[in-house]
N, C-alpha and C positions, 0 to 999 in steps of 0.2 A: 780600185774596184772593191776592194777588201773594206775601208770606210764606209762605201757606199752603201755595202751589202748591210754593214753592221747597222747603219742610220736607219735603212727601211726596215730591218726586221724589228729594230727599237721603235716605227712608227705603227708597226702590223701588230703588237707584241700585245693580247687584249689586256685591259687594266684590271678586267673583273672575269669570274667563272662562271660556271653554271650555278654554284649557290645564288647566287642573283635572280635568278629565276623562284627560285624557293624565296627568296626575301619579296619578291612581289605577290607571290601566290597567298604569302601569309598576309601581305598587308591587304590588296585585293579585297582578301575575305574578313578580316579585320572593318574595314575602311563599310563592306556591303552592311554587314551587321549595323554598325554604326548609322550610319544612312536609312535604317528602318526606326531606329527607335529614333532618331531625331524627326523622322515621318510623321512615327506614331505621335508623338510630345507636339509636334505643330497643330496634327489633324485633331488632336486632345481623340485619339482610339480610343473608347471603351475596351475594346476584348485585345491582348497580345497573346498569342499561345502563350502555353505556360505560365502566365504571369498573372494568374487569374486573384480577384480578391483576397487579399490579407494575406499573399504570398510573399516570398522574401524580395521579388522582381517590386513587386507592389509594393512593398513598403521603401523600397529604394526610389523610384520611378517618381513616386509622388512625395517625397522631400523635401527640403528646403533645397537640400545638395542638387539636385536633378537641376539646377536652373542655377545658370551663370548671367550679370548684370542682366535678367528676367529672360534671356534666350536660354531654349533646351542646352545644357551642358557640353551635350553629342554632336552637336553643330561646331566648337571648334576644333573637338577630338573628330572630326571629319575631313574639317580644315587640313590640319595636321596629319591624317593618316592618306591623305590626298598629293602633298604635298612631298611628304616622305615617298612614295609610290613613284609619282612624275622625274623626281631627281636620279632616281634609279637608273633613268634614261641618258644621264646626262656623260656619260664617261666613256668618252671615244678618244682611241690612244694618237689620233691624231689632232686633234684639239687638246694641247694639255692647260689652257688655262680656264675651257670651261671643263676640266675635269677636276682641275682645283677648286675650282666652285661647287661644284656639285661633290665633292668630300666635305668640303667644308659644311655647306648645308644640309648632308646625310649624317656626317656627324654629328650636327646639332639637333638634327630631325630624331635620331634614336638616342642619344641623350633626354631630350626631353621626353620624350613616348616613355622612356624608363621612370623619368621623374614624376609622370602626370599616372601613370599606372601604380607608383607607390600612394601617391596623394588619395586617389579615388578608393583604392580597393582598402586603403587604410581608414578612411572617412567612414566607408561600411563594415569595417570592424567594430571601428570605436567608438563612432558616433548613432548610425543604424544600427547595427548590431543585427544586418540582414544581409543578404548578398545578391547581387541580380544576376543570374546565369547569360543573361548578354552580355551583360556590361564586363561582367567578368573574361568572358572567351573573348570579346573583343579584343581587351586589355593585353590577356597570354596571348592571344596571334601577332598584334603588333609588339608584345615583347621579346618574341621568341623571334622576330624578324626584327629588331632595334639587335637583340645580341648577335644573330649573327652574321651583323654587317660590322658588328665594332671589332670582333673578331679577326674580319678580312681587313681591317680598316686601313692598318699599321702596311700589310702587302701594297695597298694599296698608293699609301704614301709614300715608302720605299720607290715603286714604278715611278710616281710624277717629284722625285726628290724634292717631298716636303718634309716637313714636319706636323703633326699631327697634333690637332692641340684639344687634346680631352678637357685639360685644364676650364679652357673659356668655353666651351663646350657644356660644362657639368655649373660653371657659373651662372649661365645662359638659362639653363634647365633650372637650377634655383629660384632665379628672377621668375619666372613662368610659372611656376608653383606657387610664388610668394604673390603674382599679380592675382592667380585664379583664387587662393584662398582670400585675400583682400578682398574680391568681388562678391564670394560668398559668406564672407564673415559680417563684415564691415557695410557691403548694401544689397539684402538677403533679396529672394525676388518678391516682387508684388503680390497683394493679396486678390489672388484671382478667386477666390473663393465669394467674395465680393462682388466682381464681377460678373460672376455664373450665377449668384442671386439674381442681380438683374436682368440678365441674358431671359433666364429662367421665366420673372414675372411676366416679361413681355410674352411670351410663350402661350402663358396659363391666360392670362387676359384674352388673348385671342382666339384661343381654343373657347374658353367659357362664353365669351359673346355667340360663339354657335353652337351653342345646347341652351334649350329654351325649358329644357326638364328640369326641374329641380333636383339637387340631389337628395339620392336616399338615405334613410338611414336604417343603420344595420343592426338587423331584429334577430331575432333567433326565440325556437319555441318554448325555451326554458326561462322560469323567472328571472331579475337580475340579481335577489338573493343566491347564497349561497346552496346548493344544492348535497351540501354535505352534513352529516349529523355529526358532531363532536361533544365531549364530555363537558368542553369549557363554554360559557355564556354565547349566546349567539352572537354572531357580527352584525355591528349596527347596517341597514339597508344603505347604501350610497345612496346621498341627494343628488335632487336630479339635475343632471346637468345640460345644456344643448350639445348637441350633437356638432363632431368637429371634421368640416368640411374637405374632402382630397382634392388639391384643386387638380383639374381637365378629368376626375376620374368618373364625376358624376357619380359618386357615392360619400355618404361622410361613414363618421366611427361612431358610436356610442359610448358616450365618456364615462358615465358610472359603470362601466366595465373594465377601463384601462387606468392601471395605475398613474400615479400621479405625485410628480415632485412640487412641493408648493399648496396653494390651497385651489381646489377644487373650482370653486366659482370668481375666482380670478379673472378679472375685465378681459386682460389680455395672455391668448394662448397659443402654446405653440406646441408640435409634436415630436417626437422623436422614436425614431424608427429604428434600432440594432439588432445584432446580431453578437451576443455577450463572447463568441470565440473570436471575434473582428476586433484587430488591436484599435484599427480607427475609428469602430464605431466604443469604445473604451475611453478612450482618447478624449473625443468628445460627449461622453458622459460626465468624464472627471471636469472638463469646463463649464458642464450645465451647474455640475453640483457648487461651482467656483462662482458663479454668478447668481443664483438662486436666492440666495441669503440677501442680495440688494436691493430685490424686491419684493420682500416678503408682503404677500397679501393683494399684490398686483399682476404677479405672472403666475405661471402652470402651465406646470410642461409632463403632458402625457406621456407615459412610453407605450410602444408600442413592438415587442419581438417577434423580430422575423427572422427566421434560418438559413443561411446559406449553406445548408445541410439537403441533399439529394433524398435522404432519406424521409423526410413528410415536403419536400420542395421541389415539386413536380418541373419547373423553370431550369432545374440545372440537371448536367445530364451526368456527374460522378460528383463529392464530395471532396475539395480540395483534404488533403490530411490539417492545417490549420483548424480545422470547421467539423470536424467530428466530434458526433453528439452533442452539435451545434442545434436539431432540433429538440434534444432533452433538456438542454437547458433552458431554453424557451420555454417551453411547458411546464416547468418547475416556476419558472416567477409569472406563467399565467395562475399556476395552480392554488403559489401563495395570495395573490390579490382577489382568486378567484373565494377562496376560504377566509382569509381574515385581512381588508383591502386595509384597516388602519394598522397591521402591523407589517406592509409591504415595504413600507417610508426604510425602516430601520431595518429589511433583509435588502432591501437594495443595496443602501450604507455598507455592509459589509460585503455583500457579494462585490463591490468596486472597490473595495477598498485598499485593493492592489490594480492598480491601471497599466501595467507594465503587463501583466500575467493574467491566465483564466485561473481562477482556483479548480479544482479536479473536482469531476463531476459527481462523485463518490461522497464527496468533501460538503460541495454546495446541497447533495437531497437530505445528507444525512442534518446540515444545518434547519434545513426545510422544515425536516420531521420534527426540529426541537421547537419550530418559530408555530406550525401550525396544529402539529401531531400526525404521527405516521400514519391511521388510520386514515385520516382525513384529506393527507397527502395523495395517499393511494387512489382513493375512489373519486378527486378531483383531475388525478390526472389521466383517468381514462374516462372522464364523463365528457357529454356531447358537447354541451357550454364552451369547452377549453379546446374541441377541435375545432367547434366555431369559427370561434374567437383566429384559433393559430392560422386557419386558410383563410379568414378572411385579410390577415397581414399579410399572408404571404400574398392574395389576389392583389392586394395595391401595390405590392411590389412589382409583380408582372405587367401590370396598368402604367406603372411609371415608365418600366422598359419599352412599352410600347410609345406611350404619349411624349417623353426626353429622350427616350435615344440613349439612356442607362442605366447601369447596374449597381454603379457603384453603390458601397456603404458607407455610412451610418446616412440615411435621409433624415435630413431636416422639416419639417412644414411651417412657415412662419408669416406670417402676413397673407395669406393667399399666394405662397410661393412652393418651391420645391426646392430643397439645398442639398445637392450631393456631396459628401466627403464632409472632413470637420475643418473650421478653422485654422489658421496658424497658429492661433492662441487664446485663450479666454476673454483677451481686452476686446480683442476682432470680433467674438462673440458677442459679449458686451455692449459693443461704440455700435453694433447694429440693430440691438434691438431695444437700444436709445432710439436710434434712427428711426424704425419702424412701426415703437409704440408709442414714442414721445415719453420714455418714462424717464 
């Protein structure tokens, strides 16, 4: 009787506690997070809470890192956080061989949840040099529920007399780190930027076949001379240029108003739309400027600033902290093109000339003041010309949100197209506008 007694209480004797409960509730919530941004990353979301333009979410999100062999990243940290959760289930102290199974594979499960949370959150250290508040909470829940199962692990194995093998366990988690960085090192994802070009044209083609209006172009009641008196010679009038088409907005721009990288009357043009606090619309200025020079005399590439600043940018309804006095800067390189358009070439050059960084805004007027003269500074950036000029950018930006279905920055305009976001790299810029102008 006494054996007997002792066998079934050794069958009834649970193998795990109530912390088990707590390891599911973190993974759970772990595992839900994860399962939005991989939503988000399929559905390609415009808007995530939080993560709004040139945030730290944002510069993570849209990385090379965000996409494993060209699937969202979060898809197999899903897998895995899914996986880890289910096995939780598996430890019934009357079954002990599937409960040696299910140690085995929780130990390998929070092993590597531990290895892929160093990988990731260290990638956006070193490599971003951003952090995304999902990715990261995600990360701590299922760590904090990897530690405190390895914890219970050793009780655990003790119960089903094993032995517990961190060893192959943490080798395991190695290899898994070493596969995922292979996949992002060695074959980074596709250049979808590419293919939203062309998603895009088809778009604009079929909007434009149903408006039979022509588009406008964009007048205003002050001359295209300079409206400013200064000490030093006048600025020559800009030659006249045609007017550079929005496509589906049924409005173009007026180019001898907008500066302009390249020469002016160049066969082939394209525009560019930023936002100088936007590390991506930076990003892709430094590869306009990288490509420019191969066509000298062929291409031109207007810019065009627009603010993701709440403050003259009626579209957004608070000012991320990245983006302030995102509308003075704006107005500061309408005001120089708008006073002295041939010495714009060379306050741009320096204004970018750190692509990593905004230079301070204190920094950039007082260089202003030396390129155009303070007076002249002054009285172009409160004249009518340069609010114009600023809301009629920022209406095509609104016009795009309506007609694409986004916000993103830096736009591109190039063939009759619309490009949201920059490149992966200058060539990609490049090999497309071979493609698109035959140059």
């Amino acid at each position: 009787m006494g054996k007997q007694s002792k066998g079934a209480s050794s069958k009834t004797n649970p193998l795990v506690g109530n912390w088990i409960h707590i390891v599911r509730v973190l993974l759970f919530s772990a595992a839900i997070i994860t399962a939005y941004l991989s939503l988000a990353a399929l559905t390609q979301a415009e808007t995530i809470p939080g993560c709004g333009p040139d945030s730290g979410c944002d510069k993570v999100l849209h990385s090379k890192w965000a996409k494993w062999l060209n699937i969202p990243v979060s898809l197999p940290g899903l897998g895995l956080y899914a996986f880890f959760f289910i096995s939780t289930f598996g430890f019934k102290a009357g079954n002990r061989e599937k409960a040696k199974r299910s140690l085995n594979a929780l130990t390998l499960c929070a092993v590597g949840v531990l290895a892929a949370a160093v990988w990731f959150v260290g990638i956006q250290a070193v490599a971003i040099k951003s952090f995304c508040t999902y990715c990261c909470t995600a990360h701590a829940l299922a760590s904090v529920a990897a530690i405190l199962f390895l914890t219970q692990a050793a009780s655990i194995a003790d119960k089903l007399s094993v032995r517990l093998n961190l060893g192959g366990a943490g080798a395991a988690a190695a290899g898994l780190v070493a596969l995922i960085a292979a996949g992002q090192v060695l074959m980074p994802a596709e250049d979808h930027w590419a293919k939203q070009m062309g998603a895009t044209k088809t778009n604009e083609v079929a909007q434009v076949a149903q408006t039979n209006a022509p588009p406008t172009v964009v007048k205003t009641n002050t001359p295209p001379t300079p409206a400013v008196v200064t000490n030093s010679p006048p600025a020559p009038k800009p030659a006249a240029a045609d007017p550079f088409p929005i496509p589906g907005a049924g409005i173009s721009l007026d180019t001898s108003k907008l500066a302009v990288i390249g020469k002016r009357d160049a066969p082939n043009r394209i525009l560019l739309m930023f936002d100088y606090t936007c590390h991506q619309c930076r990003k892709l200025h430094g590869f306009v400027r990288q490509v420019m020079p191969n066509h000298k005399g062929t291409l031109a590439c207007f810019l065009a600033p627009m603010p993701l600043d709440a403050a003259c940018n009626k579209q957004l309804k608070s000012t991320s902290p990245s983006h302030v006095n995102a509308c003075e800067y704006a107005k500061i390189c309408l005001a120089v093109q708008q006073v002295a358009p041939d010495k714009y070439d060379a306050f741009d050059m320096w204004l970018f000339s750190d692509h990593e960084t905004a230079k301070p805004l204190e920094l950039v007027r007082s260089h202003a003041e030396k390129v155009v003269g303070k007076e002249a500074l002054g009285q172009a950036l409160g004249s009518a010309t340069l609010q114009a000029q600023l809301q009629r950018n920022i209406e095509i930006y609104e016009l795009n949100i309506k007609n694409w279905n986004s916000s993103s920055m830096p736009q591109t305009f190039i063939n009759g197209q619309v490009i949201f976001g920059p490149p992966p790299t200058a060539e990609h810029l490049e090999n497309y506008l071979k493609k698109e102008f035959g140059l």
